[in-house]
C-alpha positions as CSV (number, residue, x, y, z in Angstrom):
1,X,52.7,-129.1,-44.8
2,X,54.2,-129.3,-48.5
3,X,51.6,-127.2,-50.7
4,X,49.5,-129.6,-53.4
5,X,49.9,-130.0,-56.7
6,X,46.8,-129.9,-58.3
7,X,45.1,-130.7,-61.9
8,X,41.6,-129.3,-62.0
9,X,39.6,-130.5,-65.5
10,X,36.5,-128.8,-66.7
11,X,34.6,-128.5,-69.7
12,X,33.3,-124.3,-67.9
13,X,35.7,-122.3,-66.1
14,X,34.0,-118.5,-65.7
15,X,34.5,-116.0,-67.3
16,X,35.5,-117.5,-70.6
17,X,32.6,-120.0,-71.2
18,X,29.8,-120.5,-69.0
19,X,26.4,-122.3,-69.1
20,X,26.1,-122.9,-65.1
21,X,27.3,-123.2,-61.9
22,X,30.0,-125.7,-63.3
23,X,32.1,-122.7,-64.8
24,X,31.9,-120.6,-61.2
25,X,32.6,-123.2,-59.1
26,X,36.1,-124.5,-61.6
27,X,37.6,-120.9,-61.6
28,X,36.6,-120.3,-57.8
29,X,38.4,-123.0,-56.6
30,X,41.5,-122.4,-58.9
31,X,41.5,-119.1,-57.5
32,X,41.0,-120.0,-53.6
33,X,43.4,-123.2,-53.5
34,X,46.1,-121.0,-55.3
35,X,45.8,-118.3,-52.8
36,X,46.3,-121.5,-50.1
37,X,49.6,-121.4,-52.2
38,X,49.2,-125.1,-53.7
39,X,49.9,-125.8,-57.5
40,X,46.9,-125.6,-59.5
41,X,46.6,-126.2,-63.1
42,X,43.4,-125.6,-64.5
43,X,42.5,-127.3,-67.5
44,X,39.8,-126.5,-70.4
45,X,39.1,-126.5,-74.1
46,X,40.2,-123.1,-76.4
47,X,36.8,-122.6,-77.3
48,X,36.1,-119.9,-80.3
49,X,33.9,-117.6,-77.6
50,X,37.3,-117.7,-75.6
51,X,39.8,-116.2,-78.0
52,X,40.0,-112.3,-77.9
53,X,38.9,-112.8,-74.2
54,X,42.8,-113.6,-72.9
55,X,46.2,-113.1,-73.6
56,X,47.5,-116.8,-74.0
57,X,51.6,-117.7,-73.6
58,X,52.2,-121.1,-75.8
59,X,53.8,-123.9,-73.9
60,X,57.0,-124.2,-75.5
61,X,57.1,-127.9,-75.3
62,X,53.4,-128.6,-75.9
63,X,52.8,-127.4,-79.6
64,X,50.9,-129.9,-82.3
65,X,51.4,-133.0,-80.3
66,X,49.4,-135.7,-81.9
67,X,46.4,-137.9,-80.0
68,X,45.7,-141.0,-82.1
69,X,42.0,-141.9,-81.5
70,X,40.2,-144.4,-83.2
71,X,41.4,-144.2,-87.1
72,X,41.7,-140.4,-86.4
73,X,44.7,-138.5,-85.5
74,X,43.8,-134.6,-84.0
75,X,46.3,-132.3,-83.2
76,X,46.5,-130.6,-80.1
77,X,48.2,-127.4,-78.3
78,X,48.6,-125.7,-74.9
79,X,48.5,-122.1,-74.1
80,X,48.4,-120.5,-71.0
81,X,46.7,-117.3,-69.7
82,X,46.1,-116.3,-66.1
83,X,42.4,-116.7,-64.5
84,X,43.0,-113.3,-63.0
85,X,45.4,-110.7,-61.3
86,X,47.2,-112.9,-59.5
87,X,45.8,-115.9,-59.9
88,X,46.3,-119.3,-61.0
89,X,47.0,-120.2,-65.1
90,X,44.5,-121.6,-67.1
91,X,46.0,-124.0,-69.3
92,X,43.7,-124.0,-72.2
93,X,43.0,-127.0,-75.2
94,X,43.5,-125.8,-78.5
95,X,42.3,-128.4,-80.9
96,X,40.3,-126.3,-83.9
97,X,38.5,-129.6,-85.1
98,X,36.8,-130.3,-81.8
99,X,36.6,-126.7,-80.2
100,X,36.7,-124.3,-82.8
101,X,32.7,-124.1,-83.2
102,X,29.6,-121.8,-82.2
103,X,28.3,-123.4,-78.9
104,X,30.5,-124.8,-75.9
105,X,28.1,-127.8,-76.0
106,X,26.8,-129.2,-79.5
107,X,24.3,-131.9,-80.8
108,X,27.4,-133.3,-83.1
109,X,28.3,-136.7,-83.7
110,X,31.5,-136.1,-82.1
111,X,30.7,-135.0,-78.7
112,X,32.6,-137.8,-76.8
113,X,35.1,-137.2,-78.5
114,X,35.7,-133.5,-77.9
115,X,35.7,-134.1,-74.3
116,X,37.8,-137.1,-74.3
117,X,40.8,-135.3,-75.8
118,X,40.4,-132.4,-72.6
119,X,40.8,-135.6,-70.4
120,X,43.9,-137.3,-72.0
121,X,45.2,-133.5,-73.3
122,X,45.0,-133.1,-69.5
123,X,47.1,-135.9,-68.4
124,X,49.8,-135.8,-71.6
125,X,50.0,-132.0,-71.1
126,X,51.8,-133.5,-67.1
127,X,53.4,-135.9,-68.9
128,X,55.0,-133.6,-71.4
129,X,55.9,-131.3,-68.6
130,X,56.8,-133.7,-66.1
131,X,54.7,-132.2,-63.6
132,X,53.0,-135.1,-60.8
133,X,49.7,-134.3,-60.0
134,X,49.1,-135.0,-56.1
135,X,45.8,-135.1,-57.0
136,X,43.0,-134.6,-60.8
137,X,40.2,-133.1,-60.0
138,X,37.8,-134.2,-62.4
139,X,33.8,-132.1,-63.1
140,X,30.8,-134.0,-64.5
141,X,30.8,-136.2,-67.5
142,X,32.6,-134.6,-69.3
143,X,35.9,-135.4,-67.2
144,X,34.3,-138.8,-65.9
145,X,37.4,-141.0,-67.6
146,X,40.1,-139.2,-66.4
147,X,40.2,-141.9,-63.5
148,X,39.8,-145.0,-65.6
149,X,42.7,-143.5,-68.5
150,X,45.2,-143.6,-65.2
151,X,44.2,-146.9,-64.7
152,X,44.7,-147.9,-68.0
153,X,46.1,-146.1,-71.2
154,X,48.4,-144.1,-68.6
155,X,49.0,-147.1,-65.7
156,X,52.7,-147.2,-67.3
157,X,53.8,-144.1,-66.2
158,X,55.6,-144.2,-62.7
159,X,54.7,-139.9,-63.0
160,X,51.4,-141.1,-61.6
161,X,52.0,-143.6,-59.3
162,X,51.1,-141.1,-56.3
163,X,48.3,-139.5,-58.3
164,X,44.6,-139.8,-57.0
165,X,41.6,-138.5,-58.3
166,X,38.5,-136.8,-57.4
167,X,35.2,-136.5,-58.8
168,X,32.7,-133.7,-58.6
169,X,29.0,-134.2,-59.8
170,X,27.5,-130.7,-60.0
171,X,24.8,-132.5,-61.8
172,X,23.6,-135.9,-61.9
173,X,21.1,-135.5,-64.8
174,X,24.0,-135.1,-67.1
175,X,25.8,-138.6,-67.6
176,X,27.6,-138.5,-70.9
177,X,26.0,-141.6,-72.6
178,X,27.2,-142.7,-75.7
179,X,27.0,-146.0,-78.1
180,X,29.6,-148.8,-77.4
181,X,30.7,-149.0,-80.8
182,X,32.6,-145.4,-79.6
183,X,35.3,-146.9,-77.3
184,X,37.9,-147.4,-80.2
185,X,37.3,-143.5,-80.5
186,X,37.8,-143.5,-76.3
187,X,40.8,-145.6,-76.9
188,X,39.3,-148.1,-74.7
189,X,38.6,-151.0,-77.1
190,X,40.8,-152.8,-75.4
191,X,39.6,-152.2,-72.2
192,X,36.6,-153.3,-72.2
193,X,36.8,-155.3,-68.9
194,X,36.7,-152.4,-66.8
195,X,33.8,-150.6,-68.3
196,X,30.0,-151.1,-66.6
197,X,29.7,-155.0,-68.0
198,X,25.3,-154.1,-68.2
199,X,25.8,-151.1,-69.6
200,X,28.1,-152.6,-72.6
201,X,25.6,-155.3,-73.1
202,X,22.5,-152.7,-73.6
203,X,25.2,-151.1,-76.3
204,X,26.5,-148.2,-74.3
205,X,29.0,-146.4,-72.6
206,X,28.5,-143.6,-70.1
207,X,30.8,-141.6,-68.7
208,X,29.7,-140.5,-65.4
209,X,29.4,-143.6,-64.3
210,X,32.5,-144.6,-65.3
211,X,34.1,-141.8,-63.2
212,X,32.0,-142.9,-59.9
213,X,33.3,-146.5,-60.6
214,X,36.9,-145.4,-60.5
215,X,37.5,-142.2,-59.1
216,X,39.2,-142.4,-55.7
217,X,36.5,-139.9,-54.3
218,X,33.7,-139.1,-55.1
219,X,32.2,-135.2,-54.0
220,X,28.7,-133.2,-54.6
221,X,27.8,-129.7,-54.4
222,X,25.8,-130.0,-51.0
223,X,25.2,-132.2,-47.8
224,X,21.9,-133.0,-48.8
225,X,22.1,-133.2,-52.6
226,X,24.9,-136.0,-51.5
227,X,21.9,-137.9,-49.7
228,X,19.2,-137.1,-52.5
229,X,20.7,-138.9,-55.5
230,X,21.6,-142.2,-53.2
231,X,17.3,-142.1,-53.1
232,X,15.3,-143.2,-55.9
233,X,14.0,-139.5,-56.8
234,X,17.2,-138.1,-57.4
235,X,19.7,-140.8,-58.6
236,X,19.1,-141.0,-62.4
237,X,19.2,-144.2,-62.7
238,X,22.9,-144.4,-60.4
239,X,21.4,-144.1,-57.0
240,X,22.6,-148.5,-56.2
241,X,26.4,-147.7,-57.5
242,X,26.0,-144.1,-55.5
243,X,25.0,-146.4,-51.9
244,X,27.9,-148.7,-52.7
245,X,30.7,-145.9,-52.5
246,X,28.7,-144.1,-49.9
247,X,31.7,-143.9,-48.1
248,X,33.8,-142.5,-50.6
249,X,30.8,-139.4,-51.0
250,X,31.0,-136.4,-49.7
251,X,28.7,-133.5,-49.6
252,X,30.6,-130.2,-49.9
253,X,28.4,-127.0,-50.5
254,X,29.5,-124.7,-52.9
255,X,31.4,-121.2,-51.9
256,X,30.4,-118.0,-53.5
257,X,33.1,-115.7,-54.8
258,X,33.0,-112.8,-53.0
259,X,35.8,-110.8,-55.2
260,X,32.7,-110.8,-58.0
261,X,29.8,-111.4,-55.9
262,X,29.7,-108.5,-53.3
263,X,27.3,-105.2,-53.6
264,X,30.0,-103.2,-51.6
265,X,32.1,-103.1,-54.6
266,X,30.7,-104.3,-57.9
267,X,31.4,-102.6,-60.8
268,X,28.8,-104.0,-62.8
269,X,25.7,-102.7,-60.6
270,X,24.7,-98.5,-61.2
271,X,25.2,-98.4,-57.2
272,X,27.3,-99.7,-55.0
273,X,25.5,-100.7,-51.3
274,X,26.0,-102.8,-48.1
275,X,24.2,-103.8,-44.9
276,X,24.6,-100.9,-43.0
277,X,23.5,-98.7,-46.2
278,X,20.6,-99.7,-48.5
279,X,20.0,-96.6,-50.1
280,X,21.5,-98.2,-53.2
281,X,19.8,-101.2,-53.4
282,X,16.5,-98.9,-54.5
283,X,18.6,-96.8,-56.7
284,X,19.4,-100.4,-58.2
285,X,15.7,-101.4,-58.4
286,X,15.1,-98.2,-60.4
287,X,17.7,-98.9,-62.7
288,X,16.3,-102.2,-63.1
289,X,13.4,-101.2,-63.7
290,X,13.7,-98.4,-66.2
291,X,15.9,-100.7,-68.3
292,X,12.6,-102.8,-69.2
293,X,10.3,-99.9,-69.3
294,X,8.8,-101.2,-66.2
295,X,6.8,-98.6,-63.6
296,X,9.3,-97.9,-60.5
297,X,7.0,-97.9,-57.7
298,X,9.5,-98.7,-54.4
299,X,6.5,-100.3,-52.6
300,X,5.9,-102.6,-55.3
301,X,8.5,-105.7,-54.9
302,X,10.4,-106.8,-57.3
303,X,11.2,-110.7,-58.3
304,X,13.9,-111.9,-59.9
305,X,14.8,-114.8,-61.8
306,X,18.6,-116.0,-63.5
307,X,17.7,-119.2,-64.6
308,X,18.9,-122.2,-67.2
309,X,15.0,-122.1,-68.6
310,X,14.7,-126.2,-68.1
311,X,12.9,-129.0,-66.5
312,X,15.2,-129.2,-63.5
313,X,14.0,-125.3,-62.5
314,X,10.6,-126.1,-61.4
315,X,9.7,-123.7,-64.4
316,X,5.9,-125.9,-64.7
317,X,5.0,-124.6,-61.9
318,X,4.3,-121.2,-62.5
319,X,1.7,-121.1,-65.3
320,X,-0.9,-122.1,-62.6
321,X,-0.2,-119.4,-60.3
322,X,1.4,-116.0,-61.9
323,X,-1.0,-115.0,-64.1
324,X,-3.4,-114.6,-61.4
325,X,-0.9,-113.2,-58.7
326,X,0.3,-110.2,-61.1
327,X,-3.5,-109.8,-61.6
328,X,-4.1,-109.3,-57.6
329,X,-0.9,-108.0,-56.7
330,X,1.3,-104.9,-57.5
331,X,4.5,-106.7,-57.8
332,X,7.4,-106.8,-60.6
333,X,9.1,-110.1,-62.5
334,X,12.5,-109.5,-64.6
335,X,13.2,-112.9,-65.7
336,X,16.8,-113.5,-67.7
337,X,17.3,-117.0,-68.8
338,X,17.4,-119.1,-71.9
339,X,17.0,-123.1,-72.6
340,X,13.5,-125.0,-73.3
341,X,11.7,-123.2,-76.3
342,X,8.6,-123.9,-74.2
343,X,9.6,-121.9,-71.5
344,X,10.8,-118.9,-73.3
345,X,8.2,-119.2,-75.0
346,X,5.7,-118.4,-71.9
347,X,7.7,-115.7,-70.4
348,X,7.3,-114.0,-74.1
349,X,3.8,-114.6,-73.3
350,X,3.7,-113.4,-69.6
351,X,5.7,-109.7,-70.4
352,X,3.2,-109.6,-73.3
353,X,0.1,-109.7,-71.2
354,X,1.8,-107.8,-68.4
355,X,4.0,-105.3,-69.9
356,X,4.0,-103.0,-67.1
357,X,4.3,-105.9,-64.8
358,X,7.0,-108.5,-66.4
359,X,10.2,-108.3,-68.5
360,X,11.9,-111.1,-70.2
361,X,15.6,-111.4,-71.7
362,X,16.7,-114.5,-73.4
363,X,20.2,-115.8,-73.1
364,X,22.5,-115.1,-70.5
365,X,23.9,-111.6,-69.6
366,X,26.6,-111.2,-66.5
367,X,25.9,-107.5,-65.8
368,X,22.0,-108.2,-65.8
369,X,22.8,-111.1,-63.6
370,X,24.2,-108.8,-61.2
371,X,22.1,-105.8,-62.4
372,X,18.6,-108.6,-61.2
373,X,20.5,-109.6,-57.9
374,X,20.9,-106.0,-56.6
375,X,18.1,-104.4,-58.1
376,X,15.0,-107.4,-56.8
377,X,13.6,-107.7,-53.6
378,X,12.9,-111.3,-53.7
379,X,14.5,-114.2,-55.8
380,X,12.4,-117.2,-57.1
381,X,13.7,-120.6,-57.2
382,X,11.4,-123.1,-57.5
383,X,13.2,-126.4,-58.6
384,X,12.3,-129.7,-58.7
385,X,16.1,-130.5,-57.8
386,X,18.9,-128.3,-57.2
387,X,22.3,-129.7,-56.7
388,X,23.5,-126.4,-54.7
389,X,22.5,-123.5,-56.6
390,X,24.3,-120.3,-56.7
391,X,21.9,-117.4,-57.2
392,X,20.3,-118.4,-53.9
393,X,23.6,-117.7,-52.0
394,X,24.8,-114.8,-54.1
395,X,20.5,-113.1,-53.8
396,X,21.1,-113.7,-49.6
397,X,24.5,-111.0,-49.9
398,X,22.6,-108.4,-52.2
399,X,19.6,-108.1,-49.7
400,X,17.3,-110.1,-52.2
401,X,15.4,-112.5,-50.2
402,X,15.2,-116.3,-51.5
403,X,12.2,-118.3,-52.1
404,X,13.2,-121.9,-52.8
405,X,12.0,-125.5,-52.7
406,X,13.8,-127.1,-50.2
407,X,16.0,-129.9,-51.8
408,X,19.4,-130.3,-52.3
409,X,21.9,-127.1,-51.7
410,X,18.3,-124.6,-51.5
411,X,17.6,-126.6,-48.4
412,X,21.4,-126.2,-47.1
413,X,22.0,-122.6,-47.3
414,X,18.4,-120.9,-46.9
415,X,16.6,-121.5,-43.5
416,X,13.1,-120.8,-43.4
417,X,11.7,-117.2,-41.8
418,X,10.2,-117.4,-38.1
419,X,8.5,-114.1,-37.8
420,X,8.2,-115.1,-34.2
421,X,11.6,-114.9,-33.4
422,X,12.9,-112.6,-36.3
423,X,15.5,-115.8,-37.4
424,X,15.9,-117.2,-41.1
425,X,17.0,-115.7,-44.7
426,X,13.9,-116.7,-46.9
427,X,11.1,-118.6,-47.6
428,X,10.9,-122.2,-48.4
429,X,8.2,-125.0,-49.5
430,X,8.5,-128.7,-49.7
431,X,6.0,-130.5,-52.5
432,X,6.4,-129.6,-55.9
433,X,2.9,-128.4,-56.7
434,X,1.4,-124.7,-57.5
435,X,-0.6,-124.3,-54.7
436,X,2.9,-125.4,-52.4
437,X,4.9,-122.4,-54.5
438,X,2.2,-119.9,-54.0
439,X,2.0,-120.4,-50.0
440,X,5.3,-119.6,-50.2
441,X,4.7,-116.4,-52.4
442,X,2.3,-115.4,-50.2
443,X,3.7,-115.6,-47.2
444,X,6.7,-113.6,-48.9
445,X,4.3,-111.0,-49.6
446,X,2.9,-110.4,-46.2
447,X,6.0,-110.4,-44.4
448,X,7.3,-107.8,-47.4
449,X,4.3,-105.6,-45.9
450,X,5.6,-105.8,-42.2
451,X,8.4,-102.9,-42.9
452,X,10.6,-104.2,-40.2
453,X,10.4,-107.8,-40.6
454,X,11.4,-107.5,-43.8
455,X,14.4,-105.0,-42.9
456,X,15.4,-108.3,-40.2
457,X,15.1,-110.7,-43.0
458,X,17.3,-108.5,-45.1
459,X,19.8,-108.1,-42.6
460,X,19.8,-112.0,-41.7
461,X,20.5,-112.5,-45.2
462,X,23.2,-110.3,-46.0
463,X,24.8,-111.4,-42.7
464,X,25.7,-114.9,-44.0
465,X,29.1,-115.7,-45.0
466,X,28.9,-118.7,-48.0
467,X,32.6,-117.6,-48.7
468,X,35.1,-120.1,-50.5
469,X,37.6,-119.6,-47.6
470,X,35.7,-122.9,-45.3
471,X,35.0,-124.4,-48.6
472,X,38.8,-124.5,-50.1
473,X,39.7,-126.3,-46.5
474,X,37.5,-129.2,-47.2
475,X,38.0,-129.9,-50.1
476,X,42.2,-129.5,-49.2
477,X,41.0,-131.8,-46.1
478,X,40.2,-134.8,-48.2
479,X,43.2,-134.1,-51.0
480,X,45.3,-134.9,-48.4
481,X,43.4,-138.0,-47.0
482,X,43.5,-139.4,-50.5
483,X,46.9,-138.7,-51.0
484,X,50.1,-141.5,-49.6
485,X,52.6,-139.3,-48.1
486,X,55.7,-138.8,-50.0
């Protein structure tokens, strides 16, 4: 079959800006569909943190084109610069007005805007180019009116006529809401008639939705995160409009990147290991440890946590329970993370109390990240919801066993431990309450005792394969049952 031209969109694409998941998943994909020899472009702004990070090329053809939006005019440009060896290009935004600032997100004013000149840059930048997009793959809110622009302010141009698009919610709880009187700035004053009639009433516009009203398909990060937020819990407020294009939704779980994400050979751990050898994995721990002054005791395990420090993590419910668990137990936290001031906040607290016990680093460092992955025995993850989650997936591959809540993508990709029958990868529990989160600690703990359960569990876990290569198949699976032949 004729390889697929593709248009990826994303406000994250890793390494270059990151806050989540959203940024792996965008330049994991690029990477996978481009070895599958389709045509990806992969679009994203030219933040400040991004220059100095890649060579760029200037498109010849796309230099200061103007976007009219509103009463304001901003200037745009496209440079390119390849993801990696090999890989696909990055075709990045520059538009110093709207990019050219401190944060990747901001509080500003302008915030709609920003992102709706990435969605239209997008598009123009295929115009400009005349390049056909089989298929725009749009991420979150932030891409949510790519669909509805092709419908409208681009439904002119015949370069689109085969052009379908899909739409990936990595997270539900961020929708993109803004006030109505911002559509002239969306250049959709005049196309009012296709926006969410209630939600223009109440005086607002929100993008997600928008997106899931138009987009021809509609995908999530996991089978069972695709059921959640049709439910009442999960939906945010879009669960009705989610059960109306049910059939249009698809659960897809997320692939890890092995090429980063593998102990065998990562560059950014002290040392190297793999199933078969585990010697490293302790030298790791050490290395971990002596990094936050902590004791190194080998018997003593070792949690981890890489975590956005908000509500969604399930971050409440530790207060009740590890003050008095690092008071009975010998065990080890190294938390990284940074978000809620309340949160960082208590872990400032916790590696006060327990200094020789718990470490805490706010922010967000990659070669910790990997340095907390190798070097812990267990991983906490104790969220209230979790789309799919990544550090679950890439903890299972560096021998660092997972202890989740058991929603969304946690529930898909760790099965629980039978000790009868040496099967499972990690520990889960189901109601979101302290005493639930500390059965599940506990029973961590004694299994951790048993030498060779814990060794099985290990092995179990590092046997999985989460790889992109089954994931980059579904997703080309339903391009091509979107897309009219030729």
């Amino acid at each position: 079959m004729d390889p697929l031209k593709i248009a990826l969109v994303s406000s994250e694409v890793a390494p270059y800006a990151k806050t989540g998941g959203l940024a792996d998943v965008s330049a994991a994909l690029a990477r996978y569909l481009h070895r599958k020899r389709h045509d990806v472009r992969l679009f994203m702004p030219l933040y400040r943190r991004v220059r100095g990070q890649v060579d760029l090329e200037p498109v010849a053809v796309l230099q200061d084109i103007p976007m009219k939006m509103g009463e304001r005019t901003y200037w745009y440009s496209i440079s390119t610069g390849r993801l990696s060896k090999g890989g696909p290009l990055v075709w990045f935004v520059r538009c110093p007005e709207l990019f050219d600032r401190e944060g990747i997100y901001t509080q500003d004013q302008d915030e709609h805007v920003r992102f709706a000149l990435l969605s239209r840059a997008a598009l123009e930048s295929c115009q400009w180019t005349q390049w056909a997009p089989d298929i725009v793959h749009c991420n979150d809110w932030h891409t949510g009116l790519i669909p509805l622009y092709l419908r409208t302010l681009y439904a002119w141009d015949k370069l689109f006529a085969r052009t379908r698009t899909v739409l990936t919610i990595h997270n539900i709880g961020y929708q993109g809401v803004v006030g109505a009187d911002a559509l002239k700035e969306l250049s959709l004053e005049g196309e009012r008639r296709f926006l969410y009639q209630e939600d223009l009433n109440e005086g607002r516009v929100n993008f997600l939705k928008t997106g899931i009203l138009y987009a021809n398909a509609l995908t999530t990060v996991s089978r069972t995160y695709a059921r959640e937020i049709q439910g009442d819990e999960h939906g945010m407020g879009l669960q009705a409009l989610l059960r109306q294009r049910a059939d249009s939704l698809f659960g897809i779980v997320n692939g890890v990147d092995y090429d980063e994400w593998n102990p065998r050979k990562d560059a950014l751990i002290p040392e190297p290991f793999h199933a078969r050898d585990l010697r490293g994995k302790d030298l790791n721990k050490k290395a971990l440890c002596e990094r936050f002054n902590l004791p190194f005791d080998a018997r003593a395990p070792l949690l981890g946590v890489v975590s956005r420090l908000t509500v969604q993590k399930g971050l409440e419910l530790l207060p009740d329970i590890l003050p008095v668990l690092l008071h009975k137990v010998d065990l080890r936290l190294v938390v990284l993370g940074s978000g809620d001031e309340r949160y960082e906040n208590y872990f400032r607290w916790l590696s006060g109390a327990f200094p020789k016990k718990v470490a805490f680093q706010s922010g967000f460092d990659n070669a910790l990240a990997h340095l907390i992955e190798a070097g812990s025995d267990m991983f906490l993850m104790p969220s209230r919801y979790e789309p799919c989650g990544l550090n679950q997936m890439y903890s299972q591959r560096y021998g660092s066993v997972p202890i989740v809540r058991r929603t969304g993508g946690l529930a898909d990709t760790v099965s629980p431990w039978n000790a009868a029958d040496g099967t499972g990868t990690g520990f889960l529990f189901d109601e979101f309450k302290p005493e639930a989160l500390l059965g599940a600690l506990e029973r961590a703990l004694e299994t951790w005792r048993d030498e060779g359960a814990w060794a099985r569990l290990v092995q179990n876990g590092m046997a999985q394969d989460f790889s992109w290569e089954s994931r980059v198949d579904e997703y080309v699976a339903l391009y091509r049952k979107l897309t009219p032949p030729r």
